[in-house]
C-alpha positions in Angstrom: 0.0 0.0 0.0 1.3 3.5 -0.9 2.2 6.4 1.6 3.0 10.1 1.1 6.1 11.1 2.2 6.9 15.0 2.7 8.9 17.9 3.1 7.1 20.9 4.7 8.2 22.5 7.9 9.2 19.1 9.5 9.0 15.5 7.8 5.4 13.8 7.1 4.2 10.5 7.4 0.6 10.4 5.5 0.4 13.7 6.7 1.3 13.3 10.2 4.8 14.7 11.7 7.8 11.8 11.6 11.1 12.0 13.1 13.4 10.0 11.3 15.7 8.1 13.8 18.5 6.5 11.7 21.4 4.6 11.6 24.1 3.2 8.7 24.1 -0.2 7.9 25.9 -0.7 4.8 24.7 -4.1 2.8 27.8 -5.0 1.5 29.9 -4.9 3.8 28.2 -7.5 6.0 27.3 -11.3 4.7 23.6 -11.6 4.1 22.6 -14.2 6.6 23.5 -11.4 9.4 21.2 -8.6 7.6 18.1 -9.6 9.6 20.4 -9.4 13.3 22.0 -6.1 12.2 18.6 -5.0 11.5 16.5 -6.1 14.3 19.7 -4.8 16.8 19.1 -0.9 15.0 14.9 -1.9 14.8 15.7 -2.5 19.1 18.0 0.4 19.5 14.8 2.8 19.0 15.5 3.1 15.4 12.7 3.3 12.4 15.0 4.0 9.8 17.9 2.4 8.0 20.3 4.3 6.0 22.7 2.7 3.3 24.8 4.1 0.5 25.2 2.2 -2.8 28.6 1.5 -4.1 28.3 1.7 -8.6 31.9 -0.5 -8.1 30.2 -3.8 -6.8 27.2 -3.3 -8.8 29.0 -2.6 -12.0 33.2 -4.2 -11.5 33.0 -4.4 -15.0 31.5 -1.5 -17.9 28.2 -3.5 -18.6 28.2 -6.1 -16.2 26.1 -6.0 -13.6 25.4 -7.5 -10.6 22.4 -7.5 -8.0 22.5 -11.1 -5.6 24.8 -12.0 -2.8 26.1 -9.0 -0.4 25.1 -6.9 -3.7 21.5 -7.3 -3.2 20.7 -4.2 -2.3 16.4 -4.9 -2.8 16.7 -8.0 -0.8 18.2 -5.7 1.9 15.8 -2.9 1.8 12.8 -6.1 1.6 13.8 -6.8 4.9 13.9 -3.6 6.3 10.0 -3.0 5.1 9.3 -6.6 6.6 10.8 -5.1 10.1 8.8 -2.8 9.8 11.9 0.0 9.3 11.9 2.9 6.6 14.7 3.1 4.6 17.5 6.3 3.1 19.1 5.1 -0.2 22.2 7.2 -1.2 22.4 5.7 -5.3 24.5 9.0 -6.3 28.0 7.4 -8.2 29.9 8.7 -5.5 29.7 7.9 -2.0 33.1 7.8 0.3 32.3 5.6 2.8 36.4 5.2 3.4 35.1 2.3 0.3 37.6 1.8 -2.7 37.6 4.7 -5.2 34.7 6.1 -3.4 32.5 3.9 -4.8 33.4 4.1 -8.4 34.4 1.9 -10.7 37.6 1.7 -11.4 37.6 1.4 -15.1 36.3 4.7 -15.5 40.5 5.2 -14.8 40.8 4.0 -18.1 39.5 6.5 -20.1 42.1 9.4 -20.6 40.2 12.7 -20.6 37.5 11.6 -17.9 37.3 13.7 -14.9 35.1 11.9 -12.2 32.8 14.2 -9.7 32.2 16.5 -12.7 29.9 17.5 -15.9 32.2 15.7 -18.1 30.0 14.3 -20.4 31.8 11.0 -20.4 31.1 10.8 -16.8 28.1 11.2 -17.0 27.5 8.9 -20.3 28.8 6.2 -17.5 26.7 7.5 -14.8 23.4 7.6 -17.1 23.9 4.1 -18.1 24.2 2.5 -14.7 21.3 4.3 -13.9 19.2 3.1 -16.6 19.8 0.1 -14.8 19.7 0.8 -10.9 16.8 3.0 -11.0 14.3 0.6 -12.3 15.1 -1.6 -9.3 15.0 1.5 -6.8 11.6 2.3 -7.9 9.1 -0.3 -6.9 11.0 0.2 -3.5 9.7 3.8 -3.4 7.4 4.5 -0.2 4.8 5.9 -2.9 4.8 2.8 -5.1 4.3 0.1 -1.6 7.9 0.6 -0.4 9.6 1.6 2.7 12.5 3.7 0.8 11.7 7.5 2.2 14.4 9.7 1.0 17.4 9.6 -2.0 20.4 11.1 -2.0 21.7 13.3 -5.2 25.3 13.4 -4.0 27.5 13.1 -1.3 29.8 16.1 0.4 30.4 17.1 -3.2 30.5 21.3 -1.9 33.4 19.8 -0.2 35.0 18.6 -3.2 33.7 21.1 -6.0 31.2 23.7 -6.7 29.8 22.9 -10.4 26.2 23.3 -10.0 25.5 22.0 -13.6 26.7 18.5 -12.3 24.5 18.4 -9.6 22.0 19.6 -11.5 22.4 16.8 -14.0 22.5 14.1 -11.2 19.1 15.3 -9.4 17.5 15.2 -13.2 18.8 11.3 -14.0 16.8 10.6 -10.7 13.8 12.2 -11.7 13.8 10.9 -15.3 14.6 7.4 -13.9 11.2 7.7 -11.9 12.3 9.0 -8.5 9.3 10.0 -6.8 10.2 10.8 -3.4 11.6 13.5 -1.9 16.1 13.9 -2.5 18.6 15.5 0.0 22.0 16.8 -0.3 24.0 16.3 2.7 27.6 18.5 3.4 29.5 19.6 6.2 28.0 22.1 7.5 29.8 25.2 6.5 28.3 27.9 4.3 30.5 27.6 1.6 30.1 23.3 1.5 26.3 23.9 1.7 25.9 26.2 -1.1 28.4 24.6 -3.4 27.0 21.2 -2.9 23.1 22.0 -2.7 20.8 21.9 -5.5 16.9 22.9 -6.1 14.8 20.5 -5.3 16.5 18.0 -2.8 17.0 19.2 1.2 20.2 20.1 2.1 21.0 18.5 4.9 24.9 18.0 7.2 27.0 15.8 8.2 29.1 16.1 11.8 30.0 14.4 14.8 29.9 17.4 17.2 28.5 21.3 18.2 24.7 20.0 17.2 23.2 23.4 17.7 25.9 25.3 16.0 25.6 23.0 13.3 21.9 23.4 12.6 22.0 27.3 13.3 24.2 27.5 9.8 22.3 24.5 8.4 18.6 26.4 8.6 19.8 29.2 6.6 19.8 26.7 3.8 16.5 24.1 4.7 14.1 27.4 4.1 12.3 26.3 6.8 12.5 22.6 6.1 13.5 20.1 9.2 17.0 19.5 10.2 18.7 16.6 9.5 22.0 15.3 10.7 22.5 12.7 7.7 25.3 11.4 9.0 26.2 11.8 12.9 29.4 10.6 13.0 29.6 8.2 16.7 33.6 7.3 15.9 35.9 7.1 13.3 38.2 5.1 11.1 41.4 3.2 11.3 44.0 3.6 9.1 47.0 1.2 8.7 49.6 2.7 11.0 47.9 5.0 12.4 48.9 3.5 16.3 45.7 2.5 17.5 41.8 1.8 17.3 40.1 5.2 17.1 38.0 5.6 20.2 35.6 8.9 20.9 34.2 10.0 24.0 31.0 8.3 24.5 29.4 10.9 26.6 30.2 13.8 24.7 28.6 12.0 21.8 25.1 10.9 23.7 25.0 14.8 24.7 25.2 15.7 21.2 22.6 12.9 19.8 20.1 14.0 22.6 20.6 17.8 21.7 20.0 16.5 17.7 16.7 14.7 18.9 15.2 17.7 21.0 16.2 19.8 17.5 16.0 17.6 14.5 16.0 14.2 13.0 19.3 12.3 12.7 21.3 9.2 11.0 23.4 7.6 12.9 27.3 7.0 11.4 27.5 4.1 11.7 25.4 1.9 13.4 27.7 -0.9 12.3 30.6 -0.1 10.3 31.5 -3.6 9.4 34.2 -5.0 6.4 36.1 -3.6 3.8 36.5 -7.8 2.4 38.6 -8.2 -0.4 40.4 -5.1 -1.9 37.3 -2.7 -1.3 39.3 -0.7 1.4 39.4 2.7 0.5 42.4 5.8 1.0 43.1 9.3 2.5 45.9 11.4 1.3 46.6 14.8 2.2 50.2 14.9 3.7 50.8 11.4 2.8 48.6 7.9 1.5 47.0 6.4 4.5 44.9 3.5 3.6 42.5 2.1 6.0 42.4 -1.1 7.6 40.3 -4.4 6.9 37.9 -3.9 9.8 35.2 -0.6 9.5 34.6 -1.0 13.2 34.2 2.9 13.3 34.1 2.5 16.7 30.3 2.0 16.2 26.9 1.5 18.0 27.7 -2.3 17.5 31.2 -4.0 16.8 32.1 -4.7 13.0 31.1 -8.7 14.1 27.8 -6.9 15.4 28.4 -7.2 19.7 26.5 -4.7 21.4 28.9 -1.9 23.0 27.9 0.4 25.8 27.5 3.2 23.4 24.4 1.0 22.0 22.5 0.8 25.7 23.9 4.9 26.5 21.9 6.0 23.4 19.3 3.6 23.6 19.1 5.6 27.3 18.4 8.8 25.5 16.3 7.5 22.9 14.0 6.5 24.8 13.6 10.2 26.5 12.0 10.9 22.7 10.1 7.5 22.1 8.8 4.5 24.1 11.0 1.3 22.9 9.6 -2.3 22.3 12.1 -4.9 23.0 12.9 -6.8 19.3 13.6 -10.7 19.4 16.9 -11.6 17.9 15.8 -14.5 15.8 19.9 -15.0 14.0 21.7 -17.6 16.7 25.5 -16.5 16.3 28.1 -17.7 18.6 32.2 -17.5 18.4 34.6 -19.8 18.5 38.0 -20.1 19.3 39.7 -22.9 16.8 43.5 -22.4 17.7 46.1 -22.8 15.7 46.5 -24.1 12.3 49.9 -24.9 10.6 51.0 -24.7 6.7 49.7 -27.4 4.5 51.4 -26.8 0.9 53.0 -23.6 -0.4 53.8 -22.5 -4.0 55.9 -19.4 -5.0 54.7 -16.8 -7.2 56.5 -16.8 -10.0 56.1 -20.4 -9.9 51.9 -19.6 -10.5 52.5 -16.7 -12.8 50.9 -18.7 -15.7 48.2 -20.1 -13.7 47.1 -16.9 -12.2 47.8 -14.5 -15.1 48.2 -13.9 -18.8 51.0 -11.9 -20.2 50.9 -8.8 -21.7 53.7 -7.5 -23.3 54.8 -3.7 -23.6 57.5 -1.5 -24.6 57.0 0.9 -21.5 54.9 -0.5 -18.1 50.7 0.8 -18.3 48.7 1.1 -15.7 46.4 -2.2 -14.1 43.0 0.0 -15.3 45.0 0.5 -19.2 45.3 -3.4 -18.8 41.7 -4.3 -17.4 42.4 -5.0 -13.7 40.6 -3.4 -10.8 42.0 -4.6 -8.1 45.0 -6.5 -6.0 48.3 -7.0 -7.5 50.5 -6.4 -10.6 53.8 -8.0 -11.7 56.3 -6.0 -14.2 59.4 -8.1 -15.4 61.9 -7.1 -17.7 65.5 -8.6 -18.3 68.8 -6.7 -17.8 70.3 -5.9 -21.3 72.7 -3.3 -21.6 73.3 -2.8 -17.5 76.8 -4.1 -15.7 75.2 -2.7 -12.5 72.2 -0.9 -10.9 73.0 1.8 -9.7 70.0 3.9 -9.4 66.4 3.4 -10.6 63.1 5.5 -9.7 59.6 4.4 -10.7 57.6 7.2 -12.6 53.4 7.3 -12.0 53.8 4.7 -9.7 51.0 3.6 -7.2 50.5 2.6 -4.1 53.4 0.1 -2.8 56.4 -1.7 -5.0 58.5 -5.1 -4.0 61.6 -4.7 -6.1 63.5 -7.7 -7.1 66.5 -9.0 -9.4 65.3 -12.9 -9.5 65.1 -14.0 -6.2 66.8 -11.1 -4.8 65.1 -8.6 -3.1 66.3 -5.2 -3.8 63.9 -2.9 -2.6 60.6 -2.2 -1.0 58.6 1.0 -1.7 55.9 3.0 -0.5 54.1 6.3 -1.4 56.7 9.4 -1.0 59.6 6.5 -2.0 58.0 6.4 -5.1 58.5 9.8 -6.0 61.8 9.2 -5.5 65.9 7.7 -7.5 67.3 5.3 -5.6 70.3 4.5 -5.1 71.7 0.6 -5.5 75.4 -1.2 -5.8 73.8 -4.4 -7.4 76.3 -6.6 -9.8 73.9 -7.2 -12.6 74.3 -10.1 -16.0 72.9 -9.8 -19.0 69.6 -12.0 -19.0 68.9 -11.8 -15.7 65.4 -10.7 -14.8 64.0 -7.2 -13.1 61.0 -8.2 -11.0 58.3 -5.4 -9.7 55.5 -6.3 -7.6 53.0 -3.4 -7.0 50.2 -3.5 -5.0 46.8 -1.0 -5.1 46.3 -0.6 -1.2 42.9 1.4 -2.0 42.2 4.1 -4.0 42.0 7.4 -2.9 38.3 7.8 -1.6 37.9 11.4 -1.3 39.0 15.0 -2.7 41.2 16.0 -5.9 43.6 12.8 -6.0 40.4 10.8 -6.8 41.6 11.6 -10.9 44.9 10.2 -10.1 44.0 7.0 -9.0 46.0 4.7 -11.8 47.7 1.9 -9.9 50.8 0.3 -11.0 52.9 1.9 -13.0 51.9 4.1 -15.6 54.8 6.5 -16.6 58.2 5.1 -17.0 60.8 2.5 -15.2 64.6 4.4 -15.1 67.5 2.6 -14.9 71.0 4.5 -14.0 69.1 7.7 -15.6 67.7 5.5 -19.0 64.1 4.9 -19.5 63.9 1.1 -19.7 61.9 -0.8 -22.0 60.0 -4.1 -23.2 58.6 -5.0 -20.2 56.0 -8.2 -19.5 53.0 -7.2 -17.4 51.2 -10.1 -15.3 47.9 -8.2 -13.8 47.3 -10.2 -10.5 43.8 -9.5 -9.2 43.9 -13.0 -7.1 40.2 -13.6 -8.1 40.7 -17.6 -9.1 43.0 -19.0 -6.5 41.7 -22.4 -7.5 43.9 -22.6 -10.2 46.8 -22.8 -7.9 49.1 -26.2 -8.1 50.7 -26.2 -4.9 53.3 -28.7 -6.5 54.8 -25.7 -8.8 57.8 -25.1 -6.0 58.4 -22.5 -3.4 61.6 -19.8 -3.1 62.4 -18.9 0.7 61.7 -15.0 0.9 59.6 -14.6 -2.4 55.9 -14.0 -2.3 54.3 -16.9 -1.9 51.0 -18.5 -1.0 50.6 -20.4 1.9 47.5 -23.5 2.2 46.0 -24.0 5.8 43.3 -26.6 6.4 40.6 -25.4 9.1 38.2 -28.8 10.3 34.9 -27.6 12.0 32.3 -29.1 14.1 30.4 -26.1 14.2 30.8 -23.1 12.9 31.3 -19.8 14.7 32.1 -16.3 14.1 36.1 -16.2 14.8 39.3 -14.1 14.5 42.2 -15.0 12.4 45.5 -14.0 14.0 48.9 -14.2 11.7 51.6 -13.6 14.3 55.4 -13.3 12.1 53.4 -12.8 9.0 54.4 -9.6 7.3 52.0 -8.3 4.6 49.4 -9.7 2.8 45.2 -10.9 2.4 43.7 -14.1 3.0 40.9 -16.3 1.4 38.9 -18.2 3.3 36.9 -20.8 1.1 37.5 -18.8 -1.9 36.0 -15.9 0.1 38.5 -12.7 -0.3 38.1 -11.8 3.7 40.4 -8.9 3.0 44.3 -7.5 3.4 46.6 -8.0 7.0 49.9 -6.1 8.0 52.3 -6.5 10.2 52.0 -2.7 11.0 48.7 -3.1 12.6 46.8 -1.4 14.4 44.1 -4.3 13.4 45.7 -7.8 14.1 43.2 -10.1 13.5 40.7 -10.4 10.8 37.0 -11.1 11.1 35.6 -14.5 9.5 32.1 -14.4 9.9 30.4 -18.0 10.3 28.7 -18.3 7.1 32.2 -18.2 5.3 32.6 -21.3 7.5 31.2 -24.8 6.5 31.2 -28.4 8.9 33.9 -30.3 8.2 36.9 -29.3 6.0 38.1 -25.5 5.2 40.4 -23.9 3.3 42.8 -21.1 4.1 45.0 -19.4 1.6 47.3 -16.5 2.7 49.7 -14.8 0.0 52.5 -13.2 1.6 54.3 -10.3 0.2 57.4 -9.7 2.3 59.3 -13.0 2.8 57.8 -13.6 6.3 55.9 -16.7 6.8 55.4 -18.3 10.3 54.2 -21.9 9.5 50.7 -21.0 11.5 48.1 -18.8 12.6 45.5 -18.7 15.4 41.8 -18.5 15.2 40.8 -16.8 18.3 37.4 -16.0 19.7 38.0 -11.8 20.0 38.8 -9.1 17.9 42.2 -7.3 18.5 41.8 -3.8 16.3 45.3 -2.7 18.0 
């Protein structure tokens, strides 16, 4: 049955007044078969609305290819919500930060040479257009005017903190209106005057995003809802890790319930993030202002529930001022989820690298290095080998356009490791070289840049030039590495102490639980659990174990594969029953 949603002085529900009360669950970065928990823990937190963004990367990894099912079915998700009995904030736009790989956009769009992302290039948008054409006919029956629970859409996201075009977000609001958008849109920007009026546009609400000063927020924030409510769209309750970065970011809980009870007396509110959740596979995304500072596997965010979905006291301290606004019914859990604690497991098999090149990758061949996106790879690793011709020694070699992190080798010897400002950079070597002998380059993507200018510079690998001893170098063979059908592996292919390597572990289970791998004396790397990419470790913490969920888990058998960068390679790990986020 259809409802009215509007926008007059305050939010209305079939014409009666309706505080949204919000919180972030983002679909895909939680396995399905925990939707329905996460849910009913936000449903019993006093919440009646669920917010997610909409990443165009994991709906579209490929120009034309699409995909809706698994942790990308994002109508199964919101389905569930309306069978809760919880409303529902979709943010479609093609950009969405979220600390998510390339901000959510594809990264063959990298591909293209004069394509500037964020912007009224009409390439751009050609790309945008076309994934709409098919996301919006799946948003719409979802609409709370065509039977759905879906309340409000987002046009873009912090984009008057990125750019001030207002032909671009002009063109965005009209692809959701011509693709049969219905219900009201927001805008949503720091709140700053300048942000506001460079990312607002006529006809959605511009609404803020903060973490702190609620009424000094929403004093500068009414001068641009003409009257309209006040929304927090994103009330950020922690932050993110970053790899490095010395610890688990932790915020001052009651500061935080002071501001969300100020918001509620105010306004209407999102909370960021109920659960933060995974960045699995590759999908972590980047800062980089001073320097390129990735974040971690977990997206705890320090959150109103843990990123394996525990209740923290900042769950029952809100729930304590929510219920000042609202009376709360208890909600049923109805998932059963345990942990378990499986101890250690030691190495099976192990194959090199360069032993699996052929298995893993085909060649492409070059007379200067491209870029993964100028080869068709998203994602992971890349291999650039080249033999020595002309040298009698290395003496200096610098890597131009090269992104994020590069394992230099001659053979089997490792010359060099590399990483963001060292990539800008000659460097100096004293290495006897023969002719024949083989120049090795490993470069990983750690994440693409997820927010401001460096977003159009986002080409991984290298894609200027390789210089040895001050000569460009040439005729290189290019093995993109994107890890995505370890089955092909033949552990019987051989194994070189200190190379990169994969490592097998066998995991037996009697019952499956949600647990905590722990890789103690490992140096870099990601593991795959099952075939399942559960996303990237380092020795440089803070995060030291990675969350396996129990569905990833089966009875009986299970597979572990870890590929190892560095040369460092224990023998074992440790499932464990608790997180350790440093």
């Amino acid at each position: 049955m259809s409802k009215i949603f509007e926008i007059k002085d305050t939010f209305y529900l079939n014409g009666e007044p309706f505080q949204i009360l919000s919180g972030s669950i983002h679909y895909f970065r939680i396995v399905p078969q925990y939707w329905r928990d996460r849910l009913e823990k936000l449903k019993g937190l006093g919440l009646n609305t669920v917010e997610t963004y909409i990443p165009w990367n994991v709906h579209e990894p490929r120009k034309g290819e699409f995909v809706f099912d698994g942790m990308a079915d994002v109508e199964g998700f919101v389905r569930l919500a309306q069978e809760l009995g919880l409303y529902v904030i979709l943010r479609p736009s093609p950009y969405i930060c979220a600390e998510w790989e390339f901000g959510g956009l594809p990264a063959w769009l990298l591909a293209e040479e004069d394509l500037r992302v964020r912007s009224s290039s009409p390439s751009f948008l050609r790309h945008v257009k076309e994934y709409y054409q098919v996301l919006l006919p799946r948003l719409k029956p979802l609409q709370i005017t065509e039977g759905g629970n879906v309340i409000l859409m987002q046009v873009e996201n912090e984009y008057g903190h990125y750019a001030d075009e207002p032909e671009y977000m002009s063109a965005l609001r009209n692809l959701l209106l011509e693709g049969g958008i219905t219900i009201p849109l927001i805008t949503s920007d720091d709140p700053r005057e300048e942000s506001l009026r460079s990312g607002s546009v006529e006809g959605a609400l511009t609404t803020g995003n903060f973490g702190s000063r609620t009424k000094e927020r929403f004093r500068v924030l009414e001068k641009f809802t003409r009257g309209g409510p006040l929304m927090c769209a994103e009330f950020w309750v922690g932050w993110f890790d970053y790899w490095g970065n010395g610890g688990h970011m932790t915020g001052d809980l009651e500061k935080s319930a002071a501001d969300l009870e100020e918001m509620l007396r105010l306004g209407h509110v999102n909370i960021y993030m109920f659960i933060g959740g995974t960045n699995f596979g590759f999908m972590n995304g980047a800062n980089y202002y001073d320097e390129l500072t990735p974040d971690v596997t977990s997206y705890d965010y320090d959150a109103v529930l843990t990123e394996a979905g525990d209740y923290t006291p900042k769950y029952w301290r809100y729930r304590e001022i929510i219920s000042k606004f609202k009376k709360i019914s208890e909600v049923e859990l109805t998932t059963r989820i345990q942990k378990k604690a499986y101890g250690k497991a030691v190495v099976k098999e192990k194959v090199g690298l360069m032993e699996s090149l052929d298995l893993l990758s085909e060649v492409h061949e070059s007379t200067y290095p491209q870029s993964m996106e100028r080869l068709g790879q998203n994602y992971g690793y890349i291999l650039y080998t080249s033999s020595i011709r002309n040298e009698q020694k290395l003496e200096r070699i610098r890597l131009w356009k090269a992104n994020d992190r590069a394992n230099l080798f001659l053979e089997d010897q490792r010359l060099l490791n590399l990483y963001d400002h060292e990539l800008l950079r000659e460097h100096t070597l004293d290495v006897e070289v023969r002719k024949g002998q083989e120049l090795r380059i490993l470069v990983e993507n750690m994440g693409r840049v997820n927010f401001g200018p460096r977003m159009n510079e986002q080409r991984k690998g290298i894609d200027g030039c390789v210089q040895i001893n001050g000569r460009m170098h040439t005729r290189w063979k290019q093995y993109p590495l994107p890890l995505d059908h370890l089955e092909s592996l033949d552990f019987s292919r051989g194994y070189t102490e200190g190379m990169p390597a994969f490592y097998k572990f066998e995991l037996f289970v009697e019952e499956a639980g949600d647990t905590f791998l722990e890789l103690p004396g490992w140096g870099k790397g990601c593991v795959f659990v099952n075939g399942f990419h559960i996303g990237r470790f380092w020795e440089i913490g803070p995060q030291k174990r990675l969350y396996i969920p129990a569905p990833l888990l089966k009875q009986g058998r299970n597979e572990v594969i870890i590929f190892e960068t560095e040369g460092k390679a224990a023998g074992e790990v440790i499932f464990m029953e608790e997180p350790d986020l440093g």
